[in-house]
C-alpha angles and dihedrals in degrees: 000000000000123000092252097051086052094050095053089049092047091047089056095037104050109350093048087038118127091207093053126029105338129099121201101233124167112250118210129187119206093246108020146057120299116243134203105238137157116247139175106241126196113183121204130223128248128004113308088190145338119185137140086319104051111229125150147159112051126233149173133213143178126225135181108255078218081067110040112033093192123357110210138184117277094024115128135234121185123200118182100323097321117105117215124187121210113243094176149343148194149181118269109228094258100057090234105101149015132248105215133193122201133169117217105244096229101189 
């Protein structure tokens, strides 16, 4: 077995686990259906910023690449009852997830 064929079952297996670090969010393209998915999220503290379109609160999250084929801005991730809008994303090194920015819609 390679290391990278050990790294993708380990991601499914404890980081993508529902039981041990993973959060089931919604996941929406722009243009597109929304999906049911696991990420890592990692919420920030305070207000990133909060102009004309409301957003507040930043996060990252980390997402499959099985599961996303490409993250965008203005597509929306919902987590609970809280609505987050991508702001940025990018591959992780090892081409199997995505690093993801949001910013919590706050109005």
């Amino acid at each position: 077995m390679t290391l990278k064929t050990q790294m993708t079952t380990d991601l499914g297996a404890v980081f993508y686990n529902g039981d041990e670090h993973a959060t089931e969010i919604t996941y929406t393209p722009a243009a597109g259906s929304p999906s049911t998915i696991l990420a890592i999220v990692n919420r920030g503290e305070g207000d990133e910023y909060k102009g004309a379109d409301a957003y507040g609160v930043r996060c990252t999250m980390r997402l499959k690449a099985s599961d996303v084929a490409q993250p965008a801005r203005s597509d929306e991730v919902t987590i609970g009852t809280e609505r987050w809008i991508v702001i940025g994303a990018e591959m992780g090194e090892d081409g199997l997830e995505w690093i993801v920015q949001a910013n919590r819609v706050t109005s």
